[in-house]
Backbone as CSV, one residue per row, in Angstrom:
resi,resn,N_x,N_y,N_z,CA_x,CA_y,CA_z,C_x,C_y,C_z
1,UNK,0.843,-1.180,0.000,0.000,0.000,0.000,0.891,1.247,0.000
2,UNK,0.372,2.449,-1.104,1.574,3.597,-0.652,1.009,4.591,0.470
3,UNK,2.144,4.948,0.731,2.272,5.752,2.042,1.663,7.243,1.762
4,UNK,0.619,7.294,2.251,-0.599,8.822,2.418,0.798,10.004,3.116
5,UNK,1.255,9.388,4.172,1.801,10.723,5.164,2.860,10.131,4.446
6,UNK,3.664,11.486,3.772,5.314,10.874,2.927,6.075,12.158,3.742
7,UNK,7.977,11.712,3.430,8.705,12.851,3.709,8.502,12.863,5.333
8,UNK,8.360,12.145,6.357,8.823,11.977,7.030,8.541,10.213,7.989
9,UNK,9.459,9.778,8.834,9.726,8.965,9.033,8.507,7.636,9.593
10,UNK,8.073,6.802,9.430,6.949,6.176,10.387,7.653,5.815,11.338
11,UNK,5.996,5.552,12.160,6.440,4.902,13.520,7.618,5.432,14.000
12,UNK,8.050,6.199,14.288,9.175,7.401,14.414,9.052,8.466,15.449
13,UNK,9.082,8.805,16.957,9.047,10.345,17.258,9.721,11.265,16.918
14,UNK,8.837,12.551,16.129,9.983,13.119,15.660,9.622,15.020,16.051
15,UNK,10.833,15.686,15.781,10.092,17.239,16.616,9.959,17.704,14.805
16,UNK,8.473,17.997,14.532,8.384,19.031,13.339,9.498,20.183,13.464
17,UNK,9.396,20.573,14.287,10.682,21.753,13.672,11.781,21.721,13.138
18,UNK,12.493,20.482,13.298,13.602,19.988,12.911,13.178,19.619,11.466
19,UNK,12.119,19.115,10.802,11.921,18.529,9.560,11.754,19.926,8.808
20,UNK,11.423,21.049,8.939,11.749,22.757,7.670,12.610,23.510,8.643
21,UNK,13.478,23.405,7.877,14.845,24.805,7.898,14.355,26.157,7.192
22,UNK,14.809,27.324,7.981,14.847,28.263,7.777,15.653,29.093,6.682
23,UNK,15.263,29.696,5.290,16.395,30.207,4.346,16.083,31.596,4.608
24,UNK,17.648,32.390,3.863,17.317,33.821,4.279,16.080,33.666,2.844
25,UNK,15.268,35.156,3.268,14.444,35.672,2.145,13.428,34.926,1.826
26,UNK,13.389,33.548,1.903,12.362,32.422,1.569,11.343,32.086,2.091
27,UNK,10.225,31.963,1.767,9.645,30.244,2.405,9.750,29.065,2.073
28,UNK,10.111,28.243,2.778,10.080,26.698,3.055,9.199,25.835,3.199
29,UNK,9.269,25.114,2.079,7.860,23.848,2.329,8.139,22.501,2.166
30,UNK,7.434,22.024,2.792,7.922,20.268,3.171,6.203,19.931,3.064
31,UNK,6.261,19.273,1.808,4.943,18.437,1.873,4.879,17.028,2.706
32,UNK,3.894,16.687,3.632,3.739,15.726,4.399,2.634,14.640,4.081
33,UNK,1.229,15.205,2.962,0.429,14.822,2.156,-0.384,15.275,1.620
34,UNK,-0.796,14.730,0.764,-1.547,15.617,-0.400,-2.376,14.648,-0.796
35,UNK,-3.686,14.454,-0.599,-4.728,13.563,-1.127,-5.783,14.315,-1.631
36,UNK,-6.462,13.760,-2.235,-8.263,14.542,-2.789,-9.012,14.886,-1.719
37,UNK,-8.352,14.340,-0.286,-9.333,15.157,0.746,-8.656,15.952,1.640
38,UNK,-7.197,15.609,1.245,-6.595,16.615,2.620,-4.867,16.662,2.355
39,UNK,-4.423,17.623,2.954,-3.027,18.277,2.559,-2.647,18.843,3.736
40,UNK,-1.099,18.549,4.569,-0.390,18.642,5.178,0.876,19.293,5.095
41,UNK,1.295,20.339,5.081,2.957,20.976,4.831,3.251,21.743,5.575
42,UNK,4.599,21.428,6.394,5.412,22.398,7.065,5.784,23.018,5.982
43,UNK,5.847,24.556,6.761,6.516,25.653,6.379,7.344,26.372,7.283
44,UNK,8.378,27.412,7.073,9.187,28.016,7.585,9.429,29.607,6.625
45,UNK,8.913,30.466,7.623,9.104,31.123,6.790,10.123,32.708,7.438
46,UNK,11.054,33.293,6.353,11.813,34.150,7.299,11.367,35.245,7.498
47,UNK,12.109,36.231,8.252,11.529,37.529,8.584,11.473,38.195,6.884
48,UNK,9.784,39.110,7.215,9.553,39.877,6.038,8.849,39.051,4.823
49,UNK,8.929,37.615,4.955,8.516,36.974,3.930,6.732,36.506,4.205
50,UNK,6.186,35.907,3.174,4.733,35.688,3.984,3.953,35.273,2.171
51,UNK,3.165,34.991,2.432,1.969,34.464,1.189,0.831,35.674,0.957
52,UNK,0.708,36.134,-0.612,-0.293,37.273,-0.783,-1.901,36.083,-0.309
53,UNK,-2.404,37.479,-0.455,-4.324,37.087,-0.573,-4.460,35.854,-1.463
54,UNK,-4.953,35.365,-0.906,-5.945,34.457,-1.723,-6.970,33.359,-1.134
55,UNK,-7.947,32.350,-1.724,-8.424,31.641,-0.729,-8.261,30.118,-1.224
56,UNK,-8.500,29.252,-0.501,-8.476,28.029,-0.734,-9.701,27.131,-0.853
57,UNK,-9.796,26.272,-1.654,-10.988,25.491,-1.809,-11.279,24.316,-0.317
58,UNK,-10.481,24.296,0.537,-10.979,23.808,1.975,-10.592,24.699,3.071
59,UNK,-11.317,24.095,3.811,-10.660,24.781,5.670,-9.426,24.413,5.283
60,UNK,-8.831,25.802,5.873,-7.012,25.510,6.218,-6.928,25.684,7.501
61,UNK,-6.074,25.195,8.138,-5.868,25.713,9.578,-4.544,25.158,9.842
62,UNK,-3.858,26.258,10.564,-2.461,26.873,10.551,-2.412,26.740,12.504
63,UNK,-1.059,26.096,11.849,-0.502,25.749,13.564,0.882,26.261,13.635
64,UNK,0.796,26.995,14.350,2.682,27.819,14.332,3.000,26.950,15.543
65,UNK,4.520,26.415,14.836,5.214,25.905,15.674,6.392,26.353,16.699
66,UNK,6.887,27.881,15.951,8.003,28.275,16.510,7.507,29.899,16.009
67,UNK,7.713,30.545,16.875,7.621,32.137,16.377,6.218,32.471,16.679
68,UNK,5.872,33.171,15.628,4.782,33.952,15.479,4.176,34.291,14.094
69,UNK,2.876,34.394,13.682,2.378,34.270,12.395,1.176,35.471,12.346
70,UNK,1.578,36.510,11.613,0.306,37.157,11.598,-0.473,36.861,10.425
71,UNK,-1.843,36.549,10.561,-2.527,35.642,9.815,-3.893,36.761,9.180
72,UNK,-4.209,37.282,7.989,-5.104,37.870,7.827,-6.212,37.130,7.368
73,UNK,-7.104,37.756,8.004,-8.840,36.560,7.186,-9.774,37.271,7.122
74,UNK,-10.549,37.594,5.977,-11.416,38.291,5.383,-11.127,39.889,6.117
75,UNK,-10.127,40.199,5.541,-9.965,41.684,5.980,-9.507,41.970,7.527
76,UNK,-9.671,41.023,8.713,-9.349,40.949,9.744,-7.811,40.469,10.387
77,UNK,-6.917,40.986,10.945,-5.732,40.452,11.424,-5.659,39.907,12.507
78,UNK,-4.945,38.935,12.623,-4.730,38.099,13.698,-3.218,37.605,14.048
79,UNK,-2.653,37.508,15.005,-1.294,37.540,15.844,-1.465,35.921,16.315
80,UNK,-0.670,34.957,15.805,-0.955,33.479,15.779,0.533,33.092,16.954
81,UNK,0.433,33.405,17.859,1.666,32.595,18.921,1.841,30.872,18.352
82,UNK,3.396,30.487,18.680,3.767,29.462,19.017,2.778,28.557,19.844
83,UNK,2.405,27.672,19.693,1.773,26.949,20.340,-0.255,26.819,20.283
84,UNK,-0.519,27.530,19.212,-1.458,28.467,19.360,-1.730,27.938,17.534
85,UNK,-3.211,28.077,17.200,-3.834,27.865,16.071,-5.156,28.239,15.575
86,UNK,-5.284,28.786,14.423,-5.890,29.540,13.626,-6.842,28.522,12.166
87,UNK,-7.978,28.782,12.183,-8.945,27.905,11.062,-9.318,29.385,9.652
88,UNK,-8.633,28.990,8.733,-9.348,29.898,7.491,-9.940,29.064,6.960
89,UNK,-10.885,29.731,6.435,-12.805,29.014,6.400,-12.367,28.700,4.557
90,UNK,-12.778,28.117,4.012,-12.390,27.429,2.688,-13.626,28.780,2.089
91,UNK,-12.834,29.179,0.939,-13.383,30.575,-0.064,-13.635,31.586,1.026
92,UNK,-12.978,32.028,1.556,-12.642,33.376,2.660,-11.233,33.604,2.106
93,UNK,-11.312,35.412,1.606,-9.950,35.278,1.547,-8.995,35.666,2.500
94,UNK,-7.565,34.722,2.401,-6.867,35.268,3.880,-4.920,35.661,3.206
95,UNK,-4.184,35.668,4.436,-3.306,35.913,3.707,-2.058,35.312,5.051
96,UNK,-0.950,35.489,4.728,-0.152,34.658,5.871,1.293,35.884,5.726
97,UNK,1.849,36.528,7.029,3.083,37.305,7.003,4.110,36.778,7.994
98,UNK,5.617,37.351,7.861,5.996,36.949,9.166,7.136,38.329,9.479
99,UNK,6.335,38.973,10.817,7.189,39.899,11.157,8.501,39.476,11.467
100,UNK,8.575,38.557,12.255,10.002,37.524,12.361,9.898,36.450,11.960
101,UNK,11.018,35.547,12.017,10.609,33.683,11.151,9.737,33.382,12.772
102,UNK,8.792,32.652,11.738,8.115,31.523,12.246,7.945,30.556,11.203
103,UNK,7.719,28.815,12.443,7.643,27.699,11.556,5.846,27.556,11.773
104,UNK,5.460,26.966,10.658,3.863,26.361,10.879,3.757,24.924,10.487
105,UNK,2.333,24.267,10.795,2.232,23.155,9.770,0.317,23.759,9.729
106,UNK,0.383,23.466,8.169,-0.776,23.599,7.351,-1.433,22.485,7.386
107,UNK,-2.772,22.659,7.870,-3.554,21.340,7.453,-4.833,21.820,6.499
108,UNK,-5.066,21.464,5.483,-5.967,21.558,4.163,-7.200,20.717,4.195
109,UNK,-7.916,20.811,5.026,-9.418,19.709,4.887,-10.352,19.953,3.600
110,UNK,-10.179,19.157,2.015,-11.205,19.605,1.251,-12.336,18.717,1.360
């Protein structure tokens, strides 16, 4: 059978943060899965960098792992702490910045 969750280890404890590195200027993505119903990817992203407007065809919801994520959704801003998580509503548009690096992991429910 192939493996749904890819790109990182089974049966394995492992710390997400260690699996996306930080580049200057960039964001970083590590796909974890991608099916017809649902999508998983760490990201890392550095200071100043971030994703324009747009919306997605499912709930996304954004889990910062390290840092901080200011997260815009339908015109509204939001300050996403470490440890701490945020739901954008599928066709709402939102947008993702990072005053300093922060790491996330994306989960995509379509």
């Amino acid at each position: 059978m192939a493996e749904l969750i890819k790109n990182i280890e089974h049966a394995t404890v492992v710390d997400l943060h260690d699996l996306v590195a930080y580049q200057t200027g960039k964001v970083v993505s590590r796909t974890l899965a991608q099916t017809g119903g649902a999508g998983i990817t760490l990201m890392a992203f550095d200071a100043g960098e971030g994703i324009s407007t747009h919306a997605a065809g499912g709930d996304a919801m954004v889990t910062v792992l390290e840092g901080e994520a200011q997260i815009t959704i339908d015109g509204k801003d939001y300050v996403v702490p470490a440890g701490h998580a945020i739901v954008m509503p599928a066709g709402v548009p939102h947008a993702v910045r990072a005053a300093q690096r922060f790491k996330m992991m994306l989960t995509v429910v379509f």
